[in-house]
N, C-alpha and C positions, 0 to 999 in steps of 0.2 A: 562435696558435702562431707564433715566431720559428724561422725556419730560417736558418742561415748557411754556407756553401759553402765549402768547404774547399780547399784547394791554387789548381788550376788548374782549379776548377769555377765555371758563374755562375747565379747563380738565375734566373729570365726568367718574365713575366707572357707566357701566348699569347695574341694578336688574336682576337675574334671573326669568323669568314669572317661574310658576306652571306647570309643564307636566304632569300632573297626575290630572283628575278630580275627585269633590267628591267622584263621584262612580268609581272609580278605572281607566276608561279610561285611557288611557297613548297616549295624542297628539305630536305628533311630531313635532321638530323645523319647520321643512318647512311649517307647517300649525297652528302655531302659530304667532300670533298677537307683532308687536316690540312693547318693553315696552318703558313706557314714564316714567319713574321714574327713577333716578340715583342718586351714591355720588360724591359729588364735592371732589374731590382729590387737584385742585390746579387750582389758580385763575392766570390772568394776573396786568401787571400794570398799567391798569386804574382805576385805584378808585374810578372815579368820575359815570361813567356807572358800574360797578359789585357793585352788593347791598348783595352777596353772598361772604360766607367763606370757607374754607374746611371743611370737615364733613358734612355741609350743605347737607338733602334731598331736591332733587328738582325736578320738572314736568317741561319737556320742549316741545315743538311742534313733531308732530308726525313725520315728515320727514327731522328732522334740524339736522345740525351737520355732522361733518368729521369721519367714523370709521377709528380706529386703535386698532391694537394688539399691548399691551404690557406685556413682558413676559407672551405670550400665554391667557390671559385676552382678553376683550374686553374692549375699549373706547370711549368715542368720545371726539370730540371736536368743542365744541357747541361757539356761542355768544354770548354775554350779550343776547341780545334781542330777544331770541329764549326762554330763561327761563322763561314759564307763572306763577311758585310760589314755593315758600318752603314750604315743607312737615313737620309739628313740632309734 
């Protein structure tokens, strides 16, 4: 499935968190924390608001954005102005 992001919208790949702590713990999804890190997969066509590219690492708000599965992945799809910074 091709999905493409419209206006001031950008598509973003989420990070896998660590389930496994230093010391060997192994936490489990339901009691892990959503990550705020992601890849930017594919931006929309406003240029004048998106300051991001593909490949881009970014840190966005803890509770922003639309999930979606693509091909069995997760995604979301976030706002320009949900994105607090790129990660270099």
């Amino acid at each position: 499935m091709k999905v493409r992001p419209l206006a001031d919208r950008v598509l973003v790949k989420t990070e896998k968190t660590e389930s496994k702590t230093a010391s060997g713990i192994i936490i489990p999804d339901t009691a892990q924390e959503k990550t705020q890190t992601a890849v930017v997969i594919a931006v929309g066509d406003d240029k004048e608001k998106i300051k991001v590219a593909a490949g881009d690492r970014i840190m966005y708000d803890k509770y922003a954005g639309t999930s979606i599965k693509i091909d069995g992945e997760e995604h979301l799809i976030l706002k320009a102005g949900d994105i607090i910074a790129i990660i270099e």
